[in-house]
C-alpha positions in Angstrom: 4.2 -9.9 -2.0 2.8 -9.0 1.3 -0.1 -10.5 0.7 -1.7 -14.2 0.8 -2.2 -15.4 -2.8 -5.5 -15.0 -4.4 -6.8 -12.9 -7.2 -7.9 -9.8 -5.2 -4.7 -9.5 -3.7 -2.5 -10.5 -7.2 -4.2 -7.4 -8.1 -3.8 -5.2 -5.5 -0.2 -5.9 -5.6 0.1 -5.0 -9.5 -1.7 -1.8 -9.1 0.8 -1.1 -6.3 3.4 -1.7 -8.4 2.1 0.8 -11.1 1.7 3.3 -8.8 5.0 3.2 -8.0 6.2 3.3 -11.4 3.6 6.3 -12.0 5.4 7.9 -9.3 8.9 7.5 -10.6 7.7 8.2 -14.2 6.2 11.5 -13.0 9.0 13.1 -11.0 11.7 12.2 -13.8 10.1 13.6 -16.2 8.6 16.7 -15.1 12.5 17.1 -13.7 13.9 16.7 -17.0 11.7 19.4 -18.5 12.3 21.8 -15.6 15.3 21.6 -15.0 16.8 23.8 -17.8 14.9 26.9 -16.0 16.1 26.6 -12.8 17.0 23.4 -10.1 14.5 24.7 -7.9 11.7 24.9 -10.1 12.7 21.1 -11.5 12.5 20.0 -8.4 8.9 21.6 -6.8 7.6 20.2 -10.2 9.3 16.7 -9.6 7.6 16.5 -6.0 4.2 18.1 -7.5 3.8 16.0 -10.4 5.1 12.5 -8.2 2.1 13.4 -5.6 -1.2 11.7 -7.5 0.9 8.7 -7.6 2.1 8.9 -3.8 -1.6 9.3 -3.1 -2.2 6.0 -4.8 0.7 4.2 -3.4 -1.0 5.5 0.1 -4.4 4.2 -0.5 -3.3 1.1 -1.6 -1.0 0.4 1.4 -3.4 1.6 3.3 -5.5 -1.4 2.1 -3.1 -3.8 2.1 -3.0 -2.8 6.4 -6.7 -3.2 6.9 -6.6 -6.6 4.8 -3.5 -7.7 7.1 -5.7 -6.2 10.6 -8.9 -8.1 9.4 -6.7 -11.6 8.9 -4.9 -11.5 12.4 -8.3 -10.7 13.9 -10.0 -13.5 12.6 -6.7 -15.7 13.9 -7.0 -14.2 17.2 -10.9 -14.7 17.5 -10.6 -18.4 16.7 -7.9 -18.4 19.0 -10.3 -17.1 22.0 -13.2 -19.0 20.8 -11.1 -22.3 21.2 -9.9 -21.0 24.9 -13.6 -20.6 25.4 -14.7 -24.0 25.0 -11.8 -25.5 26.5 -12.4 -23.2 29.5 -16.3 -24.3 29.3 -14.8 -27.9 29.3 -12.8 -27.4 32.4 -15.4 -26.4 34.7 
């Protein structure tokens, strides 16, 4: 887990998890029913039917960044307010 531990993230997590799964689930089997008309055809339908869960797996990344962004901002902005005061304490 990326993540810190609390609920919101437990569950982003677990859906990201799913979505990969949904993504593996899709490509195999669209492959195995495919592939008896042609390779080429399997795999076009492998890639097309693994894409809704791709898009999943990128959203949820996605929000796992931002989540990640917004925590080392607020680290750096107590870092800068404490070199505030101690600069306001120097003069």
């Amino acid at each position: 887990m990326r993540l810190q531990t609390s609920k919101l993230n437990f569950v982003v997590n677990f859906f990201l998890g799913v979505a990969w799964a949904l993504v593996l689930i899709g490509a195999v089997t669209s492959f195995l029913s495919f592939y008896q008309l042609s390779i080429v055809y399997a795999l076009v339908s492998a890639v097309a039917a693994a894409l809704p869960g791709l898009f999943i797996v990128l959203v949820l990344e996605h929000i796992i960044t931002v989540q990640q962004q917004h925590e080392e901002l607020k680290k750096q902005t107590e870092l800068l307010e404490k070199l505030l005061i101690q600069k306001e304490q120097d003069r």
